[in-house]
N, CA, C and O atoms as a Maestro MAE file, in Angstrom:
{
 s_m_m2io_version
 :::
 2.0.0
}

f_m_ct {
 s_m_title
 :::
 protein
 m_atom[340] {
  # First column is atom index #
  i_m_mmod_type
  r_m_x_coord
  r_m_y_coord
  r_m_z_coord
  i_m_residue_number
  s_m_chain_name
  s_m_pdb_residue_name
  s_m_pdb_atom_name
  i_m_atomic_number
  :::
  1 25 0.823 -1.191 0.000 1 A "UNK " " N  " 7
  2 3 0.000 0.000 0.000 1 A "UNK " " CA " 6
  3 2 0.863 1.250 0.000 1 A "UNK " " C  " 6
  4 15 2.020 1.302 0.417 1 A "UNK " " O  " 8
  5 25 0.205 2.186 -0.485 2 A "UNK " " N  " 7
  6 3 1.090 3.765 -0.292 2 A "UNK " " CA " 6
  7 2 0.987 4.230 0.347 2 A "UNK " " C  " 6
  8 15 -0.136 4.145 0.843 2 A "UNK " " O  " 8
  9 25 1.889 5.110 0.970 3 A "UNK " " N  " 7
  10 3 1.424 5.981 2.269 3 A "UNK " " CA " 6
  11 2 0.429 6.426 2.584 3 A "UNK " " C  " 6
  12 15 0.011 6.401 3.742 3 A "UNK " " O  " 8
  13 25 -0.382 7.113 1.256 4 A "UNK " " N  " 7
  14 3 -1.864 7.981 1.359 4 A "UNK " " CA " 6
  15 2 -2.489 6.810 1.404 4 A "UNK " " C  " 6
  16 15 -3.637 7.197 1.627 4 A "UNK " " O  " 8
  17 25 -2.563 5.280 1.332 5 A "UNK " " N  " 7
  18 3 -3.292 4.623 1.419 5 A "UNK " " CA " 6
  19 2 -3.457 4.126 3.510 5 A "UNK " " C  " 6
  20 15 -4.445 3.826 4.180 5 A "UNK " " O  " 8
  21 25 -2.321 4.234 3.791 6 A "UNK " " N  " 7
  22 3 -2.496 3.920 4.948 6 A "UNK " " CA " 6
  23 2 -2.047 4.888 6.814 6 A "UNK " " C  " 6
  24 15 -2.031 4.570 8.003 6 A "UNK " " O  " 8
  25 25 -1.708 6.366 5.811 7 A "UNK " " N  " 7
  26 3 -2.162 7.550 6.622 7 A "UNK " " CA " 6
  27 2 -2.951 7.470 7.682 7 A "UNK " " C  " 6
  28 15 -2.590 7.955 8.754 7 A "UNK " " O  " 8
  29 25 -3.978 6.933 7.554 8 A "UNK " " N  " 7
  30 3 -5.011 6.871 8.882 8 A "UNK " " CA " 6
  31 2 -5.821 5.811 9.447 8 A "UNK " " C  " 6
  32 15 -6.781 5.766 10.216 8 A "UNK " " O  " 8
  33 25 -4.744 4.534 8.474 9 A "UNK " " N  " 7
  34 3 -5.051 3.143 9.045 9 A "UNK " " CA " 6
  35 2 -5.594 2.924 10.731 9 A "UNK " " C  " 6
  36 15 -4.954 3.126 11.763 9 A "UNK " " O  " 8
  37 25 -6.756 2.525 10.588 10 A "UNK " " N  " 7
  38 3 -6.854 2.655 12.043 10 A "UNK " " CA " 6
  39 2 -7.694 3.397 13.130 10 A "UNK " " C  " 6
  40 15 -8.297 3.052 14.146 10 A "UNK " " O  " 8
  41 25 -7.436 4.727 12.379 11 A "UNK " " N  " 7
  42 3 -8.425 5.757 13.098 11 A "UNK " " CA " 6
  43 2 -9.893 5.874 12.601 11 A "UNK " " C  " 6
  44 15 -10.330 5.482 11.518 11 A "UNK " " O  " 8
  45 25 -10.529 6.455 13.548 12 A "UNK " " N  " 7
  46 3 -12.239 6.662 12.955 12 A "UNK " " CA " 6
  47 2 -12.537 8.327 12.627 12 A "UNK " " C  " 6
  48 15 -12.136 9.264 13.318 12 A "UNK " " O  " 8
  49 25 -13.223 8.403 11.578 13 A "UNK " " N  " 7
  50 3 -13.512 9.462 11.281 13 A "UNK " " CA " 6
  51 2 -14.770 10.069 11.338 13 A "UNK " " C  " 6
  52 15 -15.590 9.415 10.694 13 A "UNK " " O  " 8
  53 25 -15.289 11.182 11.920 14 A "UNK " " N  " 7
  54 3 -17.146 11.048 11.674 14 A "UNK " " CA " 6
  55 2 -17.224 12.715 10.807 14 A "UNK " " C  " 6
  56 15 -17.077 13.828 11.313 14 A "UNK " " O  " 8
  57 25 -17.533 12.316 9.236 15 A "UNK " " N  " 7
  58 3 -17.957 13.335 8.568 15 A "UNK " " CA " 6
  59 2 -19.468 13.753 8.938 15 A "UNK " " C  " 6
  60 15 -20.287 12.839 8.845 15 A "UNK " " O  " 8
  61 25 -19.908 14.916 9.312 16 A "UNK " " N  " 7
  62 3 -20.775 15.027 9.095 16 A "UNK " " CA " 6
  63 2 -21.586 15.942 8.092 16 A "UNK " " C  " 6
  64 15 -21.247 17.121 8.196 16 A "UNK " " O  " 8
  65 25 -22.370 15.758 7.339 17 A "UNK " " N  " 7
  66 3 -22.928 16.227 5.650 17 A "UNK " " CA " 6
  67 2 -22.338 15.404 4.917 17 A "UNK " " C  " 6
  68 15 -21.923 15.720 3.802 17 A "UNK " " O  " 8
  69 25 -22.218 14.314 5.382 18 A "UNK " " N  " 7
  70 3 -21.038 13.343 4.951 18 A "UNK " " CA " 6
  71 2 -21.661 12.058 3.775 18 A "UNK " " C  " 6
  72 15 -21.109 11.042 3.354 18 A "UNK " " O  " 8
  73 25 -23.007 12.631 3.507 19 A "UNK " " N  " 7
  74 3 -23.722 11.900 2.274 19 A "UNK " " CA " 6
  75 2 -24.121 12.702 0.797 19 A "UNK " " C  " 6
  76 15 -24.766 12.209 -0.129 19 A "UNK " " O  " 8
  77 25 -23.460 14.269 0.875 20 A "UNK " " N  " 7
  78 3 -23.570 14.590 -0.688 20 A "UNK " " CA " 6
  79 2 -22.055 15.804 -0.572 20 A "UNK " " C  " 6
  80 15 -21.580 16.206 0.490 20 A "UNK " " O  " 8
  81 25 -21.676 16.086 -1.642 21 A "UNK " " N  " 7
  82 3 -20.938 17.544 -1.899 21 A "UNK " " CA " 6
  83 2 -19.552 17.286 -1.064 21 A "UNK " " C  " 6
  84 15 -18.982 16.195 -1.028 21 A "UNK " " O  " 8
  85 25 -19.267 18.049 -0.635 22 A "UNK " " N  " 7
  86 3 -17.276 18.150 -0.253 22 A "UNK " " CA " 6
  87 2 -17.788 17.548 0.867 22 A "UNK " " C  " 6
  88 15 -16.789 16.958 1.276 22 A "UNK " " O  " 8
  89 25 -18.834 17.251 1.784 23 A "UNK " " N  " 7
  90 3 -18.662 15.611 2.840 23 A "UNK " " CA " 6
  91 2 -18.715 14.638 1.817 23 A "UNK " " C  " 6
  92 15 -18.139 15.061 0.814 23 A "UNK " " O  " 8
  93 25 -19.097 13.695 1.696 24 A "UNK " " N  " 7
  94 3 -19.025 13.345 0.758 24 A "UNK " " CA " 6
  95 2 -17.576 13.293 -0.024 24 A "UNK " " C  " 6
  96 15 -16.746 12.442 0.293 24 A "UNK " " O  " 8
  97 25 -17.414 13.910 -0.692 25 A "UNK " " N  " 7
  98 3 -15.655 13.787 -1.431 25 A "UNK " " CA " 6
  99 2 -14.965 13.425 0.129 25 A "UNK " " C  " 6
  100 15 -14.610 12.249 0.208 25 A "UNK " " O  " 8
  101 25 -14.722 14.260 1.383 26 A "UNK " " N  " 7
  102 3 -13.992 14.259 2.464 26 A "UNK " " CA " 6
  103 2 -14.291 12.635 3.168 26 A "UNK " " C  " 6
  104 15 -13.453 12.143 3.924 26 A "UNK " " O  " 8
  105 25 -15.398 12.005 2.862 27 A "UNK " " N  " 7
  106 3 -15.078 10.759 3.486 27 A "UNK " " CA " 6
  107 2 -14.404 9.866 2.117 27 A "UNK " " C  " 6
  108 15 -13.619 8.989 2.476 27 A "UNK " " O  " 8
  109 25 -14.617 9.984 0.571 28 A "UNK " " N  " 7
  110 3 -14.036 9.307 0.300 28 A "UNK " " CA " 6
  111 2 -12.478 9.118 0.079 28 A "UNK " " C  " 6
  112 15 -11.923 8.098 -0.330 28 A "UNK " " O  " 8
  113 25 -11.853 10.399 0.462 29 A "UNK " " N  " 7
  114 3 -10.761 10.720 0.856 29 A "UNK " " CA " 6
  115 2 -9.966 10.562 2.423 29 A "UNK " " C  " 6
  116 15 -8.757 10.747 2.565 29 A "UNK " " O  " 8
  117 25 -11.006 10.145 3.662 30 A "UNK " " N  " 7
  118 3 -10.647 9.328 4.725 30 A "UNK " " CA " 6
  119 2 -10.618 8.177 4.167 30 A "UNK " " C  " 6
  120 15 -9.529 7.606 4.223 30 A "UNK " " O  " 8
  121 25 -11.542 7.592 3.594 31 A "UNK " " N  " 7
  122 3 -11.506 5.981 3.929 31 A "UNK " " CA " 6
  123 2 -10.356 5.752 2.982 31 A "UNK " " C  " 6
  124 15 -9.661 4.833 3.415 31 A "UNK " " O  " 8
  125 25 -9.765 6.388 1.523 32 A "UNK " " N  " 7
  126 3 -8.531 6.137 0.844 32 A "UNK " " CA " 6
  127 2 -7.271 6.238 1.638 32 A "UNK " " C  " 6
  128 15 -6.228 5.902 1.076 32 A "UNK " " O  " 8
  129 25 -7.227 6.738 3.107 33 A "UNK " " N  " 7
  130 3 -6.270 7.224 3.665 33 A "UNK " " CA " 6
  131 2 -6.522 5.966 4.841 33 A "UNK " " C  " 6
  132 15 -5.839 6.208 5.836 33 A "UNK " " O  " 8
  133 25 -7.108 5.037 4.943 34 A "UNK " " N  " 7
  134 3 -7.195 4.080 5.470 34 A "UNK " " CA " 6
  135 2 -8.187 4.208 7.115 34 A "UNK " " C  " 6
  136 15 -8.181 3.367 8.014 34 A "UNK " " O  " 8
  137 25 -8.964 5.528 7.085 35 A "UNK " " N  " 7
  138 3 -9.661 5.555 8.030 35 A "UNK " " CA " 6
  139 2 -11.223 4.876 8.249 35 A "UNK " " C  " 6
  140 15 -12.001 4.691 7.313 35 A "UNK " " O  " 8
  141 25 -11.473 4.594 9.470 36 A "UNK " " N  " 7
  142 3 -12.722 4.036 9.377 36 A "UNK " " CA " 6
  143 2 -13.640 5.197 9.075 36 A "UNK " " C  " 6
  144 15 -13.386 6.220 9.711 36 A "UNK " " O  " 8
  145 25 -14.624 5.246 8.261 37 A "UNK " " N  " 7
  146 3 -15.260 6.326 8.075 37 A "UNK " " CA " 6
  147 2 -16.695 6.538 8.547 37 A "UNK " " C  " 6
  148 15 -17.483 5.885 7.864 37 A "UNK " " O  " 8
  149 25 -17.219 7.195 9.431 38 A "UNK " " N  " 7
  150 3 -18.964 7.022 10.003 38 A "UNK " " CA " 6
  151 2 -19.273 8.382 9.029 38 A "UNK " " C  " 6
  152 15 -18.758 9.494 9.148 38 A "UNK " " O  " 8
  153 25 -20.082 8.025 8.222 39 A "UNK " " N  " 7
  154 3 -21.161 8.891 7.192 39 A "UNK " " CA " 6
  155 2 -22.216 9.853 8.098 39 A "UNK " " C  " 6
  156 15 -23.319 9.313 8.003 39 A "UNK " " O  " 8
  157 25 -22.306 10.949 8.857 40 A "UNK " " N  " 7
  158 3 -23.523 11.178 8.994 40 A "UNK " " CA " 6
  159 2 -24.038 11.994 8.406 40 A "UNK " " C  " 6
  160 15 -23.431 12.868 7.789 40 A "UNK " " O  " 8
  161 25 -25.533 11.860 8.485 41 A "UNK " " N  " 7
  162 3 -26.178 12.394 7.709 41 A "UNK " " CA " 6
  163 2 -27.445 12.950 8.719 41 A "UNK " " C  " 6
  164 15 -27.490 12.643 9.910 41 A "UNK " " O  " 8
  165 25 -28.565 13.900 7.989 42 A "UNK " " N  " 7
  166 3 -29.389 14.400 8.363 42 A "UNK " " CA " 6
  167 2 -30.400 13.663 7.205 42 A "UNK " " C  " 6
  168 15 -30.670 12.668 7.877 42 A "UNK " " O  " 8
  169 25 -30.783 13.558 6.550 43 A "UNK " " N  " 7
  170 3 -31.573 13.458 5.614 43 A "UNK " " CA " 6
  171 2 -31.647 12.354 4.402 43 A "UNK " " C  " 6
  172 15 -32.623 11.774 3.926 43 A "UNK " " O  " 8
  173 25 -30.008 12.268 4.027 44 A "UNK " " N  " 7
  174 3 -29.384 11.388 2.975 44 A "UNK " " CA " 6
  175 2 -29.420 10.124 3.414 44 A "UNK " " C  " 6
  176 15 -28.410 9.542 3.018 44 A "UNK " " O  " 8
  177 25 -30.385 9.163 4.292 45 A "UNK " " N  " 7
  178 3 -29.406 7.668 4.560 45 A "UNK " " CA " 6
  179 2 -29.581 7.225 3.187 45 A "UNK " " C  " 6
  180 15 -28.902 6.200 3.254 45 A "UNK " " O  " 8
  181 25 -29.972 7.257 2.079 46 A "UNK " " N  " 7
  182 3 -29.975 6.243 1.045 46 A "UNK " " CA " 6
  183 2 -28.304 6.564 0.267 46 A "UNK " " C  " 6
  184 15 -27.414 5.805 -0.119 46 A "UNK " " O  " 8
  185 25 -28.475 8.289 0.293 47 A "UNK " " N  " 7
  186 3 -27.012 8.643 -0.915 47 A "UNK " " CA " 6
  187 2 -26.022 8.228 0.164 47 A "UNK " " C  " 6
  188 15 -24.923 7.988 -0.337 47 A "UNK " " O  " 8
  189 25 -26.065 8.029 1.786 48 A "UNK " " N  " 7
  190 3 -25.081 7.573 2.798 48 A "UNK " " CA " 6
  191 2 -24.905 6.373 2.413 48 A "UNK " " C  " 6
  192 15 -23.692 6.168 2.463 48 A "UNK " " O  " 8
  193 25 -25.414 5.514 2.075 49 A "UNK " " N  " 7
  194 3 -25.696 4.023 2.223 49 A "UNK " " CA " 6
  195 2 -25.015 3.470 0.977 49 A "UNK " " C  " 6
  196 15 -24.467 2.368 0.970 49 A "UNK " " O  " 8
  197 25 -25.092 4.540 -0.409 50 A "UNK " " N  " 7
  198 3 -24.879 4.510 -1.224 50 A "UNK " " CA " 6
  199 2 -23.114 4.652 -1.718 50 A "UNK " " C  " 6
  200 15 -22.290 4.099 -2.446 50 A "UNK " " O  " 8
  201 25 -23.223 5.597 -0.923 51 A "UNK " " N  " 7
  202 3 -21.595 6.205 -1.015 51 A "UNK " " CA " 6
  203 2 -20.782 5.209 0.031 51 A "UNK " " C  " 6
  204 15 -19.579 5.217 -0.231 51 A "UNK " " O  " 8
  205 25 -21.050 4.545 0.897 52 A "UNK " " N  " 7
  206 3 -20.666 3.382 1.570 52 A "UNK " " CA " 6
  207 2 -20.263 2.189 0.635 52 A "UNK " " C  " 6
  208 15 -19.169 1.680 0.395 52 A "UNK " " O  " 8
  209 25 -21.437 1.942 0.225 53 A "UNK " " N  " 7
  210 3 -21.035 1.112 -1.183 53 A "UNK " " CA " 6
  211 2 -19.642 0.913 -1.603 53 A "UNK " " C  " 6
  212 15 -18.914 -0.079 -1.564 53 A "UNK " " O  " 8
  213 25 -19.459 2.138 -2.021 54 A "UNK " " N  " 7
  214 3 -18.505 2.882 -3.001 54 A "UNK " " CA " 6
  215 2 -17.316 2.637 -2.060 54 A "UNK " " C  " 6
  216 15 -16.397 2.099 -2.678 54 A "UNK " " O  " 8
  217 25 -16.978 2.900 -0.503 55 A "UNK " " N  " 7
  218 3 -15.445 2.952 -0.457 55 A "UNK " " CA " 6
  219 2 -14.455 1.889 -0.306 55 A "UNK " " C  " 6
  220 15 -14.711 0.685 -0.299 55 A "UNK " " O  " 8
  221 25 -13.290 2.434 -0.185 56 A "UNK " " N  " 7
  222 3 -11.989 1.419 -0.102 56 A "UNK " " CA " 6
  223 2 -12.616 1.261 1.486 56 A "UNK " " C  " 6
  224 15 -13.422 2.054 1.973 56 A "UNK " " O  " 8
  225 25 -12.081 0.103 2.155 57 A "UNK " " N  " 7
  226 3 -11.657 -0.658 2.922 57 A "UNK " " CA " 6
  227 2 -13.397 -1.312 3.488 57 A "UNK " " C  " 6
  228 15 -14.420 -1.770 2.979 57 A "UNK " " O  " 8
  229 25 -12.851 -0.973 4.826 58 A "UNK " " N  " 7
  230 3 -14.036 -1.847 5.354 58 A "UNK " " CA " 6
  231 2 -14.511 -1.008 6.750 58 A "UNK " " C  " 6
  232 15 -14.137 0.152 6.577 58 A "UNK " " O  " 8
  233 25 -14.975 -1.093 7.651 59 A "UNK " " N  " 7
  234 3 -15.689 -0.617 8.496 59 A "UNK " " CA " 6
  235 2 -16.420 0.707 9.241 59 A "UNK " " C  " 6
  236 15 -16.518 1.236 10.349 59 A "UNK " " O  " 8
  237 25 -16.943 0.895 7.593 60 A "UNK " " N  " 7
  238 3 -17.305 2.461 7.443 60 A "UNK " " CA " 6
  239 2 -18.826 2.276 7.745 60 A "UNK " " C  " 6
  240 15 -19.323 1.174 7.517 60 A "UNK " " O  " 8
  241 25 -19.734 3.473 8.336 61 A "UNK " " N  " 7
  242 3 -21.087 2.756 8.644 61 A "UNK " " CA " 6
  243 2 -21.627 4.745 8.464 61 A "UNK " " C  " 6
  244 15 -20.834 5.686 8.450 61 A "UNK " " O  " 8
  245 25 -23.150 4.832 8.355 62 A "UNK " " N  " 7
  246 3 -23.677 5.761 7.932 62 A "UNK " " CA " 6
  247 2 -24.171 5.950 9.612 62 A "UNK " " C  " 6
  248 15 -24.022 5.015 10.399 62 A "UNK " " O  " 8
  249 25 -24.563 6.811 9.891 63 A "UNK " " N  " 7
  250 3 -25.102 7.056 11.031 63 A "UNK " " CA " 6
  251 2 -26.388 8.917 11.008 63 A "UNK " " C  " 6
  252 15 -25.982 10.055 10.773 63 A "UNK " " O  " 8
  253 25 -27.649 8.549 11.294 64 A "UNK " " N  " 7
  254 3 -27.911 10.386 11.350 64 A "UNK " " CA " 6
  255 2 -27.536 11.008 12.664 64 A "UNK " " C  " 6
  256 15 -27.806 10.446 13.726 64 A "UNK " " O  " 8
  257 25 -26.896 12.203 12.601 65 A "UNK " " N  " 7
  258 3 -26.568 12.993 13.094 65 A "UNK " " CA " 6
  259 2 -27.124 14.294 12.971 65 A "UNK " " C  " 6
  260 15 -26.816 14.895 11.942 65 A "UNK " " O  " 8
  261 25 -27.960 14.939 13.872 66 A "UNK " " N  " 7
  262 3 -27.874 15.868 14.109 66 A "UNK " " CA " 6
  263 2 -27.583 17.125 15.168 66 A "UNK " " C  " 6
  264 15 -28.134 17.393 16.236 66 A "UNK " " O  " 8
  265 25 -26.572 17.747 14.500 67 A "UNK " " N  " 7
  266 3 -25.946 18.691 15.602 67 A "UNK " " CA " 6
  267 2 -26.637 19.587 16.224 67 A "UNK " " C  " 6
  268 15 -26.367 19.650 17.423 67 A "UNK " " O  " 8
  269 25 -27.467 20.338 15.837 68 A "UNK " " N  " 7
  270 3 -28.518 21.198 16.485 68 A "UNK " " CA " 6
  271 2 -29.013 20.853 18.055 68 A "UNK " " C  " 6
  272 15 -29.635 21.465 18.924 68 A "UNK " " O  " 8
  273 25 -28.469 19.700 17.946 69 A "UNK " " N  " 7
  274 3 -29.250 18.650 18.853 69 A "UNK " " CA " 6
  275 2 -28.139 17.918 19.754 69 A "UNK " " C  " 6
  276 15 -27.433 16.936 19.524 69 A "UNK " " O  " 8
  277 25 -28.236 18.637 20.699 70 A "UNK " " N  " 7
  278 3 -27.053 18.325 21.488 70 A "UNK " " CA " 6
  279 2 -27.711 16.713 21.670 70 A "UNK " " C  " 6
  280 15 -27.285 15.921 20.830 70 A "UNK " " O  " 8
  281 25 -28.637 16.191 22.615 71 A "UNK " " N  " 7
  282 3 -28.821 14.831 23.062 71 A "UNK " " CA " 6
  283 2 -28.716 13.699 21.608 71 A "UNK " " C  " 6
  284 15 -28.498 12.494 21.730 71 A "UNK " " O  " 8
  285 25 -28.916 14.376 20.332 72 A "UNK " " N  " 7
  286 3 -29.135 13.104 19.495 72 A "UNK " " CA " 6
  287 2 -26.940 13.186 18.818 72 A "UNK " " C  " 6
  288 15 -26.155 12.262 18.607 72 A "UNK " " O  " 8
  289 25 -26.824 14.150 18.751 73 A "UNK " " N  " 7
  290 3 -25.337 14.539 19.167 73 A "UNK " " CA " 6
  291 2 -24.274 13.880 20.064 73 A "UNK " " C  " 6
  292 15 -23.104 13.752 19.704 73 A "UNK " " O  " 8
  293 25 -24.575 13.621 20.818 74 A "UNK " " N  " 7
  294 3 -24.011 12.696 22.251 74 A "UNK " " CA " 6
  295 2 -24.348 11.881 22.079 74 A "UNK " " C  " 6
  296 15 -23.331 11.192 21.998 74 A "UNK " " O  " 8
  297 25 -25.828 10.750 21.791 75 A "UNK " " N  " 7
  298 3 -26.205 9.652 21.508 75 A "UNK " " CA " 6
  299 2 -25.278 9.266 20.081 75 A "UNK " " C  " 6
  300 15 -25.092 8.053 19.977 75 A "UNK " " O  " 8
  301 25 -24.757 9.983 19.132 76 A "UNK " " N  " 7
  302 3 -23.896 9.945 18.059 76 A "UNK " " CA " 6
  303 2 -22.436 9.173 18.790 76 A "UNK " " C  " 6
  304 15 -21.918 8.108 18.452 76 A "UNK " " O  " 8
  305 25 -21.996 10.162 19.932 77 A "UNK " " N  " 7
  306 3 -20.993 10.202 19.907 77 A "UNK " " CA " 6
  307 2 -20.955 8.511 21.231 77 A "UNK " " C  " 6
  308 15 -20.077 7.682 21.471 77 A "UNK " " O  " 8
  309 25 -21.415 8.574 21.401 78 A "UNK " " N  " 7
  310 3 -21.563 7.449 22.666 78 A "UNK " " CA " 6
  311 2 -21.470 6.031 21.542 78 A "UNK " " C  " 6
  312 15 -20.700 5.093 21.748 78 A "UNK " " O  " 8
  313 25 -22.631 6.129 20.073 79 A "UNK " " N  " 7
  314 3 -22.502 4.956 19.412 79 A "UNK " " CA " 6
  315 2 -21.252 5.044 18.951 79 A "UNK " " C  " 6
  316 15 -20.828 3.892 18.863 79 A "UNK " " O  " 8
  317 25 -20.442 5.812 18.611 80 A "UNK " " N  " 7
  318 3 -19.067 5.825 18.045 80 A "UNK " " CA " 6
  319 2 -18.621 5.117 18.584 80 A "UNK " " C  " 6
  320 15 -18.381 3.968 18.213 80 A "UNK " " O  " 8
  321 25 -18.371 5.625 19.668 81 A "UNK " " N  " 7
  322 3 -17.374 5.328 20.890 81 A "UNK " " CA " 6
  323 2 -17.604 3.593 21.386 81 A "UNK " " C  " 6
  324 15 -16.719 2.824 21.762 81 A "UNK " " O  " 8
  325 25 -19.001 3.327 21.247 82 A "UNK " " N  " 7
  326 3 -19.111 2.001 21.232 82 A "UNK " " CA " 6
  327 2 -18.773 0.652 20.414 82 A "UNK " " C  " 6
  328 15 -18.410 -0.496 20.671 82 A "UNK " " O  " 8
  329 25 -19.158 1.586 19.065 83 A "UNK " " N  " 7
  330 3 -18.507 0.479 17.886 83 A "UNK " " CA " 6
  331 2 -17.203 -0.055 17.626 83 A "UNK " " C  " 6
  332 15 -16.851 -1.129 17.138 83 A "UNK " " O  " 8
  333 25 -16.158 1.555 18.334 84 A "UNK " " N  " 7
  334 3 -15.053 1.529 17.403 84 A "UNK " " CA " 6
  335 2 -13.860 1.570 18.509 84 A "UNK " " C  " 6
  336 15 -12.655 1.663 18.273 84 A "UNK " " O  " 8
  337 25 -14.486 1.480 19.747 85 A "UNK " " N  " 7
  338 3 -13.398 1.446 21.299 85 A "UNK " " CA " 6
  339 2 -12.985 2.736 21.484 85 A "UNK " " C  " 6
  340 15 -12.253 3.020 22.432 85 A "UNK " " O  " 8
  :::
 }
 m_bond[339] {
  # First column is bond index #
  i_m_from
  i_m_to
  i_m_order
  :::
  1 1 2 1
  2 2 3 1
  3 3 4 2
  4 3 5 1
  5 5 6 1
  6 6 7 1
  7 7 8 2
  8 7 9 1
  9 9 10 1
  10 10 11 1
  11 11 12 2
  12 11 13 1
  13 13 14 1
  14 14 15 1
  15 15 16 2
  16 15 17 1
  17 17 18 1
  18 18 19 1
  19 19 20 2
  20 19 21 1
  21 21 22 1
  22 22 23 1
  23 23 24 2
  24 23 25 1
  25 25 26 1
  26 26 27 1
  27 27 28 2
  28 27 29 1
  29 29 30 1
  30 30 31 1
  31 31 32 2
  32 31 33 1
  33 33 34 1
  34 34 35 1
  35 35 36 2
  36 35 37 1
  37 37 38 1
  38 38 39 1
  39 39 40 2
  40 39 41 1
  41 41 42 1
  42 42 43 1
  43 43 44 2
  44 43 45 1
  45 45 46 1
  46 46 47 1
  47 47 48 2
  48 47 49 1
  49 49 50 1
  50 50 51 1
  51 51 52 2
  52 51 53 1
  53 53 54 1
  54 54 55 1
  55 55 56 2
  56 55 57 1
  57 57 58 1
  58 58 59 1
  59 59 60 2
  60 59 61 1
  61 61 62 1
  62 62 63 1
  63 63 64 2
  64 63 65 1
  65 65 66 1
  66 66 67 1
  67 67 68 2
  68 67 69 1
  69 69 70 1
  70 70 71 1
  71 71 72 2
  72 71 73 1
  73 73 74 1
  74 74 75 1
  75 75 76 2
  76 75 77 1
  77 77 78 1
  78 78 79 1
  79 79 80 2
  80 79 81 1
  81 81 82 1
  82 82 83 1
  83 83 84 2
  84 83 85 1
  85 85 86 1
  86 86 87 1
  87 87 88 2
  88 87 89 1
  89 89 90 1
  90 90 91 1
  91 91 92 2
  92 91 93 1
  93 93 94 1
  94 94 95 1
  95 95 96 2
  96 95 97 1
  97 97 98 1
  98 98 99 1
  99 99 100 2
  100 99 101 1
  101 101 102 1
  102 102 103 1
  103 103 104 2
  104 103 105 1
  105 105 106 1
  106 106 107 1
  107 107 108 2
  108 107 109 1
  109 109 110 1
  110 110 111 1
  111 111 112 2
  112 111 113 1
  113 113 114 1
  114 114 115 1
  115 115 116 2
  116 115 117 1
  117 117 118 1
  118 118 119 1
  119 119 120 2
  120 119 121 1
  121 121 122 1
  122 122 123 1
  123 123 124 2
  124 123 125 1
  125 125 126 1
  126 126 127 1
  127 127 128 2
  128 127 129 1
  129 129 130 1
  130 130 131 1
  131 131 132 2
  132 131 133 1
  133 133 134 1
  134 134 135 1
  135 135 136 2
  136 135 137 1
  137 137 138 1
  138 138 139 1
  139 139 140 2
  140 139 141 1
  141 141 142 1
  142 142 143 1
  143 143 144 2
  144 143 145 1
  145 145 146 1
  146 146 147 1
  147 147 148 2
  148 147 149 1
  149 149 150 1
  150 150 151 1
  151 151 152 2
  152 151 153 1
  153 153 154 1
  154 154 155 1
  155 155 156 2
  156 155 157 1
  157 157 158 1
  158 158 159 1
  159 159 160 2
  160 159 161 1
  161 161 162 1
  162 162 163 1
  163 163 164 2
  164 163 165 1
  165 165 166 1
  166 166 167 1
  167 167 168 2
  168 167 169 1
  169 169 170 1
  170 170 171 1
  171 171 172 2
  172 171 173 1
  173 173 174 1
  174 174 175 1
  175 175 176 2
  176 175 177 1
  177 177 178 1
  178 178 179 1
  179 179 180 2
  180 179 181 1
  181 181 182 1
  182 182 183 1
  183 183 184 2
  184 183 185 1
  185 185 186 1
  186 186 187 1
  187 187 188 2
  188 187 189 1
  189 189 190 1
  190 190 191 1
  191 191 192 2
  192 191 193 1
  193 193 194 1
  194 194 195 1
  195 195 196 2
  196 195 197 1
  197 197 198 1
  198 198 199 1
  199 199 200 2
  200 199 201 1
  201 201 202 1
  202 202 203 1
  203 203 204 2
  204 203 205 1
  205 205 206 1
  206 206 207 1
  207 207 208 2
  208 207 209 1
  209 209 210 1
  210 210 211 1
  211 211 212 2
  212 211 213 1
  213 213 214 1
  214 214 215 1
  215 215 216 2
  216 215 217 1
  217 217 218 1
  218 218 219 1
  219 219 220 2
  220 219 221 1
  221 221 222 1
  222 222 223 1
  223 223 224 2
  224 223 225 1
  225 225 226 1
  226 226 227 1
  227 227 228 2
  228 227 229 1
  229 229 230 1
  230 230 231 1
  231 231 232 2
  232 231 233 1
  233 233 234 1
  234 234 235 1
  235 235 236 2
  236 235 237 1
  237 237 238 1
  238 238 239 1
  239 239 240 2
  240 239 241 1
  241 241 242 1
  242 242 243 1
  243 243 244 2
  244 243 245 1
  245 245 246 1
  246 246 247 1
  247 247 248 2
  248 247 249 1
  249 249 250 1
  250 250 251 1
  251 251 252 2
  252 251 253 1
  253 253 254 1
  254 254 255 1
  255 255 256 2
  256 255 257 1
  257 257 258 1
  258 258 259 1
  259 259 260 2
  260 259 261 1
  261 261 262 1
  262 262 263 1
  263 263 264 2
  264 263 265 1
  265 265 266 1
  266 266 267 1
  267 267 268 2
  268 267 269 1
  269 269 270 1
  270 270 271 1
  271 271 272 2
  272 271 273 1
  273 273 274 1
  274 274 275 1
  275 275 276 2
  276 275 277 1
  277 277 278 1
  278 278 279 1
  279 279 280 2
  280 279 281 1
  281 281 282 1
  282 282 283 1
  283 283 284 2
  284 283 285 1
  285 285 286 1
  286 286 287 1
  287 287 288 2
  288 287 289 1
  289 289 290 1
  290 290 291 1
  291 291 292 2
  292 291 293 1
  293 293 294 1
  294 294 295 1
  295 295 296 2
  296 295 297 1
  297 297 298 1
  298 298 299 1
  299 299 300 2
  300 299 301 1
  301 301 302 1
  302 302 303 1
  303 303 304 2
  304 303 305 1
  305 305 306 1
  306 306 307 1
  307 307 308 2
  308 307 309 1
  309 309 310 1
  310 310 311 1
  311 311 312 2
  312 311 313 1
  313 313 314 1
  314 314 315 1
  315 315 316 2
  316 315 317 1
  317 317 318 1
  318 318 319 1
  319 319 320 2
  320 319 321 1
  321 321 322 1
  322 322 323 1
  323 323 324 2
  324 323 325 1
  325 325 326 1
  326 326 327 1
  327 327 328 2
  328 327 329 1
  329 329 330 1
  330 330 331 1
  331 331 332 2
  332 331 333 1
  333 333 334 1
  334 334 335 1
  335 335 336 2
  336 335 337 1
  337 337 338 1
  338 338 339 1
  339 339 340 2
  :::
 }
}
């Protein structure tokens, strides 16, 4: 592998707008860099689900997120933290 392939082997990433436009490009540019990538979204789970499809490696997962929202925000960050140690 190349360096940019394994840059962030390892780590988790949580884009959020992370199912159309520069989120979107920015997770498929984590997960090429070898990061786990969490998709969230507000609205998009299908183009999330979709663009999951699409990346290099493996243990990338879509999740909604919304920030406005501190409790569904923290419930975000608690499932992170659960999946990924």
């Amino acid at each position: 592998m190349a360096d940019s392939e394994t840059a962030l082997h390892g780590r988790v990433a949580l884009v959020t707008g992370g199912s159309s436009g520069i989120g979107a490009a920015s997770v498929r540019m984590l997960a090429e860099a070898g990061a786990h990538v969490v998709v969230g979204y507000n609205s998009g789970h299908d183009r999330a689900m979709e663009l999951i499809a699409g990346l290099a490696g493996e243990g990338h997962y879509a999740l909604p997120v919304r920030l406005e929202d501190s409790a569904t925000a923290k419930a975000a960050a608690i499932e992170i933290g659960e999946r990924y140690g």
